[in-house]
C-alpha positions in Angstrom: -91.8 -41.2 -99.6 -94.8 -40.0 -102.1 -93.7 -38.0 -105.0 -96.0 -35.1 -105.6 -96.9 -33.2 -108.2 -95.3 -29.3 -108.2 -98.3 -27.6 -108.9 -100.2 -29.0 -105.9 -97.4 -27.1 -104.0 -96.8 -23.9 -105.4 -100.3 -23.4 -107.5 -102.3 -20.5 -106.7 -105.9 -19.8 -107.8 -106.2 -16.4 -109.7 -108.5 -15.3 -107.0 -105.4 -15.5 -104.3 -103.6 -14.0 -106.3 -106.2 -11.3 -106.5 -106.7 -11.0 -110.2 -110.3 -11.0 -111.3 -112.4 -11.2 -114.8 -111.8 -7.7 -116.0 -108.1 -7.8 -115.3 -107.5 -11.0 -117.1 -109.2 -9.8 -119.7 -107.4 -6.6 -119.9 -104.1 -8.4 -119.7 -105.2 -10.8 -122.5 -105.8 -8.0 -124.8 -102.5 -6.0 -124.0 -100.4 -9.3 -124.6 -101.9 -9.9 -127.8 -102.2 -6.0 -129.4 -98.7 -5.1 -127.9 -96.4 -7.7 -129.7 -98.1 -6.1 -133.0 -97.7 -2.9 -132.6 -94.0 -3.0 -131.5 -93.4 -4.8 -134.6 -95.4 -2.1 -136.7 -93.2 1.0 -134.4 -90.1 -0.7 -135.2 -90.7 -0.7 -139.1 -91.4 3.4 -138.9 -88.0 4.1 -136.5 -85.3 2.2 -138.5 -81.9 4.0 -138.3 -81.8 4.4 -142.1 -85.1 6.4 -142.3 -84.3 8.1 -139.0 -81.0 9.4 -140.9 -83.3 10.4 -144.1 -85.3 12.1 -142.5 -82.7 14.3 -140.2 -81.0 15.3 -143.3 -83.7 16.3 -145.4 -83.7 19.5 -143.1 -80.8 19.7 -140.7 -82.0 22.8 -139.0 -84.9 21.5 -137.6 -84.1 18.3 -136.0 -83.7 18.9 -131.8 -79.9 18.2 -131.9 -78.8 21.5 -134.6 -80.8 23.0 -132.0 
């Protein structure tokens, strides 16, 4: 019996897949400027300033509301 390798089983091309240029493209850019700017979001909601910020005026925050 002939070992083969995986990939000549299960590989597909990108075009049977159905994905062309522009979409790898766009995909390329999303999973490089998304990582960043979760990281840059998650800085600007921590709990503590969250908390800061709903105390400096308690009336207008939605939940006194």
């Amino acid at each position: 019996m002939k070992i083969t390798n995986i990939n000549n089983i299960l590989a597909l091309t990108l075009s049977e897949i159905g994905i062309n240029k522009l979409e790898i493209i766009v995909i390329g850019i999303v999973s490089f400027i998304f990582p960043i700017l979760f990281i840059i979001a998650s800085r600007n909601l921590d709990s503590k300033g969250v908390f800061a910020w709903m105390m400096e005026k308690p009336n207008d925050w939605i939940g006194r509301k």
